[in-house]
C-alpha positions as CSV (number, residue, x, y, z in Angstrom):
1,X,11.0,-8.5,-25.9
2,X,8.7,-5.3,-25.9
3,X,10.0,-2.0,-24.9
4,X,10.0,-1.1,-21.5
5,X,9.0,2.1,-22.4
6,X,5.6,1.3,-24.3
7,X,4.9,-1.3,-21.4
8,X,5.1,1.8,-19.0
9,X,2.6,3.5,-21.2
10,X,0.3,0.7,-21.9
11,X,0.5,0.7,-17.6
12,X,-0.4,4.1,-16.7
13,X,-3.7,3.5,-19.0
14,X,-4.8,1.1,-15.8
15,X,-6.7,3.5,-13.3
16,X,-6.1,2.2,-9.4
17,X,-6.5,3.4,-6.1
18,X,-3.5,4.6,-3.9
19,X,-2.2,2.8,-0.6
20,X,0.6,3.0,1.7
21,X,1.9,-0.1,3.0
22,X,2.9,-0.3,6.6
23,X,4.8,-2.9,9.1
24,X,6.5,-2.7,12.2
25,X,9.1,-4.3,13.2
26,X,9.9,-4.2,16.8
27,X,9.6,-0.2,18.0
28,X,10.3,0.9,14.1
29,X,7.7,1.3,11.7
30,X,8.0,1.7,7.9
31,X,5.6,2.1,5.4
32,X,5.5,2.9,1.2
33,X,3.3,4.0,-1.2
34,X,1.7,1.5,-3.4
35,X,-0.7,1.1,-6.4
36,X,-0.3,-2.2,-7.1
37,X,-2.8,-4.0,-4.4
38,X,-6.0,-6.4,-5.3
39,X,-7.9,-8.7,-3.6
40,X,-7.6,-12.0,-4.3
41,X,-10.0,-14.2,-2.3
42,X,-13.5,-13.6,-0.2
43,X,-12.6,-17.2,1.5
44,X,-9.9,-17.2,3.1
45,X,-10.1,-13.0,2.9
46,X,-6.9,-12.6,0.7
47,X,-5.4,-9.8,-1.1
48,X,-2.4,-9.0,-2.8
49,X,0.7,-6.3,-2.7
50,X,3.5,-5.9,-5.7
51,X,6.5,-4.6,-3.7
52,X,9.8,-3.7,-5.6
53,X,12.6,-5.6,-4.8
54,X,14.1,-2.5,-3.7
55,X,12.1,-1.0,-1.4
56,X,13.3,0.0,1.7
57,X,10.0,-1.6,3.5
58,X,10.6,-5.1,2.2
59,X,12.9,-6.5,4.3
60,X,11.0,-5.3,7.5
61,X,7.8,-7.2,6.3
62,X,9.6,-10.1,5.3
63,X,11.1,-10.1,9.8
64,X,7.5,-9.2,10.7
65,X,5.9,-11.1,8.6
66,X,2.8,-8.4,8.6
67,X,1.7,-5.5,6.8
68,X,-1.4,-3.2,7.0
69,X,-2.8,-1.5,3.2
70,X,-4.3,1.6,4.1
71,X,-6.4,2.5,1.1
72,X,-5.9,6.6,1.0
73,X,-8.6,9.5,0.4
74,X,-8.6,11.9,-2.1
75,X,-7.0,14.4,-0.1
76,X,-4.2,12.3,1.3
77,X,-2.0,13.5,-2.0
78,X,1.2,14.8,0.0
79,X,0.5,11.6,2.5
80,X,1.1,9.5,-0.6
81,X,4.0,11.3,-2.2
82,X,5.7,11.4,1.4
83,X,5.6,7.3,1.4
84,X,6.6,7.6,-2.7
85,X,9.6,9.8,-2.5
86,X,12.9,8.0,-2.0
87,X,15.9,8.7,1.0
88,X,13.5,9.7,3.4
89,X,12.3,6.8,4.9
90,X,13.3,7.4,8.8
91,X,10.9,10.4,8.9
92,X,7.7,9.3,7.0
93,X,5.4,8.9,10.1
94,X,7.1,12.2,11.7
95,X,3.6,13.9,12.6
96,X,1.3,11.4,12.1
97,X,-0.9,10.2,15.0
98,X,-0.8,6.3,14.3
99,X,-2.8,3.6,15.4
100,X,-1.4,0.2,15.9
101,X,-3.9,-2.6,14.6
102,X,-4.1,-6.1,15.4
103,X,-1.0,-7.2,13.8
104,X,0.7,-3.9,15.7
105,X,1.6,-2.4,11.7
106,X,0.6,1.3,11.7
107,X,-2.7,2.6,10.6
108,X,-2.7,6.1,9.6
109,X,-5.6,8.2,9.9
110,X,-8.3,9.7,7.5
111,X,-7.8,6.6,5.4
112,X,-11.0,5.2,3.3
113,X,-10.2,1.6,4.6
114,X,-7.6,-0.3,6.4
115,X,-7.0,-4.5,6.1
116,X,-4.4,-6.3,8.9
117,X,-3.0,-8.6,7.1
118,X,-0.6,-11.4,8.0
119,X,1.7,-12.5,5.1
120,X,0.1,-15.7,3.5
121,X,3.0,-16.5,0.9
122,X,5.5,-14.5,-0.8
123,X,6.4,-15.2,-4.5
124,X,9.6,-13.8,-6.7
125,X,8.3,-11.7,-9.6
126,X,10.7,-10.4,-11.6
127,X,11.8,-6.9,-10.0
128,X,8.9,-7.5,-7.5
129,X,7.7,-9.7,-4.7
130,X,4.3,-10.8,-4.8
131,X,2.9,-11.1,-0.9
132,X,-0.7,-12.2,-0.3
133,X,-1.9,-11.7,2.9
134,X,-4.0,-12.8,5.3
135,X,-6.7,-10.1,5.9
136,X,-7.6,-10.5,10.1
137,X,-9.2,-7.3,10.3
138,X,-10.1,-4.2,8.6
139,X,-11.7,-1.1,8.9
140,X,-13.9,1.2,6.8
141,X,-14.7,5.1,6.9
142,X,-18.1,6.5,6.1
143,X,-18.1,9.6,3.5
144,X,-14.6,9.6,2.6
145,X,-13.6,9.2,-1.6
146,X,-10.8,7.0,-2.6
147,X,-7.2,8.8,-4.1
148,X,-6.9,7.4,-7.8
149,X,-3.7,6.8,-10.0
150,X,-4.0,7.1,-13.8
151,X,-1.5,8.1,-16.5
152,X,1.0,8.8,-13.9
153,X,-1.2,11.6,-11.9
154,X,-3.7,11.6,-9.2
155,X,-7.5,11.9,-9.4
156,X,-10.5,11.5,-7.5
157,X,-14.1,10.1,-9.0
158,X,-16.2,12.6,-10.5
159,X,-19.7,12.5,-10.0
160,X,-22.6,11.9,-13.1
């Protein structure tokens, strides 16, 4: 078995970009900070969350069955550690003038994109659960720079 802590390391050598999940379920909304998104398919439009098995958002996706990935810009930093940090889940969207897309999860603003998405399949991973979702609509922002993730810090693309 290989050491978890040299798996870690190999991990944070994989650059990605920085989302926050989000659902609603009934009046409540709940969202997280996620890396681990892809897309999976152009037809059906798929793509792909990793969501720990402990996260306080899971069980209110799996009741909604919907989630929204807004992808975050380069100066959404403190956006994403407010979604990242743990036991203050009832007061992440304090503040934050939300739109509700199609699916009614939260979209936050200033994001570089947005995808509705409508959960497709779930599958047990390990610590994780795997949900592909349906993307049903999505939304793009002109101008703005994607936050990126790399060897546990963020960054934002340089220019050559």
């Amino acid at each position: 078995m290989i050491d978890r802590q040299r798996f870690k390391a190999a991990l944070r050598r994989w650059a990605s970009g920085v989302t926050i999940v989000t659902t609603r379920a009934g009046e409540r909304v709940f969202g997280m900070t996620a890396s681990a998104f892809s897309s999976v398919s152009l037809e059906p439009p798929l793509v792909l969350v990793c969501i720990d098995k402990q996260a306080h958002t899971l069980p209110w996706i799996v009741e909604s069955g919907v989630f929204a990935v807004n992808v975050l810009a380069k100066e959404q930093r403190e956006l994403a550690n407010r979604f990242a940090t743990e036991g203050n889940e009832l007061v992440r969207f304090e503040g934050i003038a939300c739109r509700s897309g199609p699916s009614g999860a939260p979209w936050l603003p200033d994001t570089v994109a947005v995808l509705d998405c409508r959960v497709a399949v779930a599958h047990d991973a390990g610590d994780h659960w795997i949900y592909v979702g349906e993307v049903r609509a999505t939304e793009v922002a002109a101008g703005r720079e994607p936050l990126l993730y790399y060897d546990a810090r963020y960054r934002a693309l340089a220019d050559h």
